[in-house]
C-alpha positions as CSV (number, residue, x, y, z in Angstrom):
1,X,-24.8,-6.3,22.9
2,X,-24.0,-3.4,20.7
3,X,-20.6,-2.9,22.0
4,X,-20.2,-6.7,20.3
5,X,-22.0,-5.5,17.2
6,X,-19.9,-2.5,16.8
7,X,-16.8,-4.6,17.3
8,X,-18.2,-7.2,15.1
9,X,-18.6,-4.4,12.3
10,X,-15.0,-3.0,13.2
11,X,-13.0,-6.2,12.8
12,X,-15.0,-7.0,9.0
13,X,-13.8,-3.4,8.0
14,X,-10.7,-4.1,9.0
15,X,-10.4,-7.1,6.8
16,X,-11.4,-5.5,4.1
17,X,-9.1,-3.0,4.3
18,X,-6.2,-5.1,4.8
19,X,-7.0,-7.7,1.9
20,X,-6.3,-4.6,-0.9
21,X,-3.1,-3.6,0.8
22,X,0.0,-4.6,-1.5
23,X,3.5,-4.4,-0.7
24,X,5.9,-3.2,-3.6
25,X,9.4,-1.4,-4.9
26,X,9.4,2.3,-5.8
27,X,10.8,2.2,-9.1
28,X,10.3,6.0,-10.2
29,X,9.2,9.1,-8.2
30,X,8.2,12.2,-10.5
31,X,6.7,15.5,-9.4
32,X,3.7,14.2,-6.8
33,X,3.6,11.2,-8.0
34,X,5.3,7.7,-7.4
35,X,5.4,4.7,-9.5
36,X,5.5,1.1,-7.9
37,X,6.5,-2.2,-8.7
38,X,5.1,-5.0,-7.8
39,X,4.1,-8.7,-8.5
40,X,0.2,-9.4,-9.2
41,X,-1.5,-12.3,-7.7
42,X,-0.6,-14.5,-10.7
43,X,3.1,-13.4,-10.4
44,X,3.3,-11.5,-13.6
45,X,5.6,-7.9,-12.8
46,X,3.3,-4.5,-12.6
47,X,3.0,-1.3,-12.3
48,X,0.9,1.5,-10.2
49,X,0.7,5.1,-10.0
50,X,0.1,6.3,-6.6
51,X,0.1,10.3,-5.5
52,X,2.5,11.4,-2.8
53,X,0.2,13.7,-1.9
54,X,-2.2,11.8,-0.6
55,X,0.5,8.9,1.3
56,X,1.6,8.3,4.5
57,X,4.9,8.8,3.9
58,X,7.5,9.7,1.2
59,X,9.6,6.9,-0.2
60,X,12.6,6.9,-2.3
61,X,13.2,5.5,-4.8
62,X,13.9,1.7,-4.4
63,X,12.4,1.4,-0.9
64,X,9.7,-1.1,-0.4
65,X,6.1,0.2,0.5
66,X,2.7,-1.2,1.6
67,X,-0.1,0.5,-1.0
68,X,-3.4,0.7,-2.1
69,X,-3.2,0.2,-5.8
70,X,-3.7,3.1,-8.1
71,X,-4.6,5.8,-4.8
72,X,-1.8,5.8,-2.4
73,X,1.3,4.4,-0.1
74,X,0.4,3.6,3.4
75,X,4.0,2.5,4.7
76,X,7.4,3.1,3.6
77,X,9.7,0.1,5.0
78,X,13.1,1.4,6.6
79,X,14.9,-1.9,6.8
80,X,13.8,-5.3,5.5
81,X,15.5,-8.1,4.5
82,X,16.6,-9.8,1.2
């Protein structure tokens, strides 16, 4: 029972998590810092400031990354397509 609890609680955090991830372009990297490009939920173009320092990984500059908007990158994409 509180193996199914604990699994219950798991999988909501997990959600959670997951439904503020946002995928974007690296439009400029300066110093520790990298600013993103991406489209908001009503389309409109945008911009973030993340901090290297506290990513997953370190993206150049046009590479497409999964982020947490205004705190950090959590995966840089190698390859993807058009």
């Amino acid at each position: 029972m509180a193996n199914r609890i604990l699994t219950t609680i798991k999988n909501s955090a997990q959600v959670v998590l997951t439904l503020g991830l946002m995928i974007g372009i690296v439009d400029q990297i300066s110093d520790d810092k990298a600013l993103i490009e991406y489209k908001s939920p009503r389309g409109v173009i945008s911009y973030t400031t993340v901090s290297l320092a506290q990513s997953a990984c370190v993206p150049s500059e046009g590479q497409k990354v999964y982020f947490y908007k205004d705190y950090k990158i959590v995966t840089c994409v190698d390859n993807f397509p058009d």
